[in-house]
C-alpha positions in Angstrom: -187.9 0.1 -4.0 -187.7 -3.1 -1.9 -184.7 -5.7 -2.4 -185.7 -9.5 -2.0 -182.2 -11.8 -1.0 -182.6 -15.0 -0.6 -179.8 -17.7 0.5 -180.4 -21.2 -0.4 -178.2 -23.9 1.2 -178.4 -27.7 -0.6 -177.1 -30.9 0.2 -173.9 -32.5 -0.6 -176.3 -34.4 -4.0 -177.0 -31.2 -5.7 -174.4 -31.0 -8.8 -173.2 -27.4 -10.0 -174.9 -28.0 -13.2 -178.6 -28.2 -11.0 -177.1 -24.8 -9.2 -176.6 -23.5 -12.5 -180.0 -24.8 -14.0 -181.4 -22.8 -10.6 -179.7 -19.4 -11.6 -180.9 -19.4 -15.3 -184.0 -20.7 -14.5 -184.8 -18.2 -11.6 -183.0 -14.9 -13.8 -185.5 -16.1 -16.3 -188.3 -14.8 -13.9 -188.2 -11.4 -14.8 -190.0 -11.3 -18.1 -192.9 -13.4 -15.8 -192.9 -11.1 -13.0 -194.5 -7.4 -12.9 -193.1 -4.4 -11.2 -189.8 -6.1 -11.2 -187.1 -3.8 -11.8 -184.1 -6.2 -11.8 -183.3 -10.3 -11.0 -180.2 -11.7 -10.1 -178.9 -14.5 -9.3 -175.3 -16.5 -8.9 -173.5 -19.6 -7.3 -172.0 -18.2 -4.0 -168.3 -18.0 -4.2 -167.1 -16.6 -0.6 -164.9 -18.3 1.4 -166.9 -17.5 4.5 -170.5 -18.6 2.7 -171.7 -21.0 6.0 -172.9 -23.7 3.4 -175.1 -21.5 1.4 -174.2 -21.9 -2.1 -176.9 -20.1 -4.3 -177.8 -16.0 -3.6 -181.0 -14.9 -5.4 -182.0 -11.0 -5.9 -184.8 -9.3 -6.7 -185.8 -5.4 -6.4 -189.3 -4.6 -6.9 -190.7 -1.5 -7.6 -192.9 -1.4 -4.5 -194.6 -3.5 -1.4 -197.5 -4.6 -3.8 -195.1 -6.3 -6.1 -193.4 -8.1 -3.6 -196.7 -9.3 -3.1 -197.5 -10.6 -6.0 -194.1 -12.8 -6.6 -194.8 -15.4 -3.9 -197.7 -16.9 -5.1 -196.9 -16.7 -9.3 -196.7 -19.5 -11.0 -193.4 -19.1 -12.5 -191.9 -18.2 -9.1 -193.0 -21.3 -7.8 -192.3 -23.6 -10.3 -188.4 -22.3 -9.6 -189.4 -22.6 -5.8 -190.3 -26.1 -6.6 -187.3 -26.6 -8.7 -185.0 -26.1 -5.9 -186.6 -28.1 -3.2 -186.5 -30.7 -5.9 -182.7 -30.5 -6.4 -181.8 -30.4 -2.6 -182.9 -27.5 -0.9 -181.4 -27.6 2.7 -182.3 -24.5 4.3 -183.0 -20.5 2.9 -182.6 -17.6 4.5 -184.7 -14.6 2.9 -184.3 -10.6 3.6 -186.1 -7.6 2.6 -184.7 -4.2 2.6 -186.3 -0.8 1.5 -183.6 0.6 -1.1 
């Protein structure tokens, strides 16, 4: 299995209810995506968070469906979605679980 994080930084515009529109909208993905085994996805609440206020999971079963999430549709319509409300900066990380 491969874990996907993703930390997504906006500016000082982008309301909590656009953060929360984000987290729905992105946990939504999973009945759109195959050989996902499980999507997360909450409004950063740490103390120490650097600025990054949105943390986005998803484990795959395997490499190829890793693959496969960049370039779907309803990926980047999310994608798309939070460059629109602000997007910053992201930092992205995948681990073998």
């Amino acid at each position: 299995m491969i874990d996907r994080i993703i930390l997504v930084k906006f500016g000082d515009q982008t309301t909590r209810a656009q953060l929360q529109e984000i987290v729905e909208r992105f946990q939504a993905l999973k009945q759109h995506l195959s050989g996902v085994i499980e999507v997360n996805a909450g409004i950063n609440f740490s103390d120490n968070n650097k600025g990054y206020q949105l943390v986005l999971r998803v484990r795959f079963e395997d490499n190829a469906a890793l693959e496969a999430y960049g370039p779907n549709p309803h990926h980047q319509a999310v994608a798309a979605l939070i460059r629109e409300y602000g997007r910053e900066d992201s930092i992205a990380a995948n681990i073998e679980v």
